[in-house]
N, C-alpha and C positions, 0 to 999 in steps of 0.2 A: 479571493476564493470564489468559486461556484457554488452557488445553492448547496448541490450533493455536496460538497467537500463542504461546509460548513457544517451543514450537518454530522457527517462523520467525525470533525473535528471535536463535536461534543459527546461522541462517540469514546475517545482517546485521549483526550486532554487532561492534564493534571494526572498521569498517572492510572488512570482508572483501570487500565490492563496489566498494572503493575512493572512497567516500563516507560520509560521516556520516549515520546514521538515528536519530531518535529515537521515545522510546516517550509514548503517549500526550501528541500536542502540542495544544495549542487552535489551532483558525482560527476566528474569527469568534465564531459559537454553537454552536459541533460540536468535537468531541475524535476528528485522526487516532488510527488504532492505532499508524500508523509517518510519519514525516515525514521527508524528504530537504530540507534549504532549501537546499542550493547548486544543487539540481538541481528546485526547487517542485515536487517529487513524493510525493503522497500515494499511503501503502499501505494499504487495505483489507484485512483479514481475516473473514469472512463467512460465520457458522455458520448452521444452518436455518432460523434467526427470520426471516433474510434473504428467504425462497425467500416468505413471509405474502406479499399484496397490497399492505397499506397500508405494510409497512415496502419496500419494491421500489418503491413509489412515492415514501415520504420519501428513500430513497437516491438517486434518479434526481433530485431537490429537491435535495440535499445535495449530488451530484454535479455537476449544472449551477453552483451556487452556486460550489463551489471552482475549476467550469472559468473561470467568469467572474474569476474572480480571477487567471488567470493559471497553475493547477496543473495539471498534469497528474495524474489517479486511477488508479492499478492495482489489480485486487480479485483476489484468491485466496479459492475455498474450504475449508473448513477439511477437507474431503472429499480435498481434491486436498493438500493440505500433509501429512497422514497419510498419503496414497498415494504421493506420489513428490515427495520435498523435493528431490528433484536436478535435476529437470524445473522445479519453482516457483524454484528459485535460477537455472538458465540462461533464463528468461522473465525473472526480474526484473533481470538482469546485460544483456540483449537491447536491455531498458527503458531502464537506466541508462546504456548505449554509446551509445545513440538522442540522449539528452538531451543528454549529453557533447558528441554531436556536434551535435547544433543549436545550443549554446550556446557552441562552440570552446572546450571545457576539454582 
């Protein structure tokens, strides 16, 4: 894991969001950083390589891909996880009430 994805992972781990998250899952041809499957929500963590053109374009490829499948994609920068993990945990808690609810958990 990266720094940022370490951190987040203490973020999510054991349940803290009141869901299960896991680390590096496969969908398809691609490896989430974090996956939720009660709630088909993919977590994104996205350091500078991201910000290049062709990788911004394979993600926006990667991203349609997972949406067709039914996932919902959340992305954090690793800018913003260093900056204010309290802010990235009530965005991602926001997400996951969201899901809850559409899916009457």
């Amino acid at each position: 894991m990266t720094p940022a994805e370490a951190i987040f992972w203490n973020i999510i781990k054991n349940n803290q969001l009141g869901v299960k998250f896991r680390r590096q899952h496969s969908i398809g041809n691609f490896v989430a950083d974090f996956y939720c499957a009660q709630l088909k929500l993919v977590v994104e963590v996205d350091g500078g390589m991201h910000e290049d053109i062709i990788n911004k374009m394979n993600d926006e490829r990667r991203e349609d891909y997972l949406n067709e499948l039914g996932l919902t994609v959340v992305r954090f920068l690793n800018e913003e996880i260093y900056q204010s993990e309290e802010r990235v945990k009530e965005e991602l808690q926001g997400a996951v009430d969201e899901l809850k609810n559409q899916l009457n958990l």
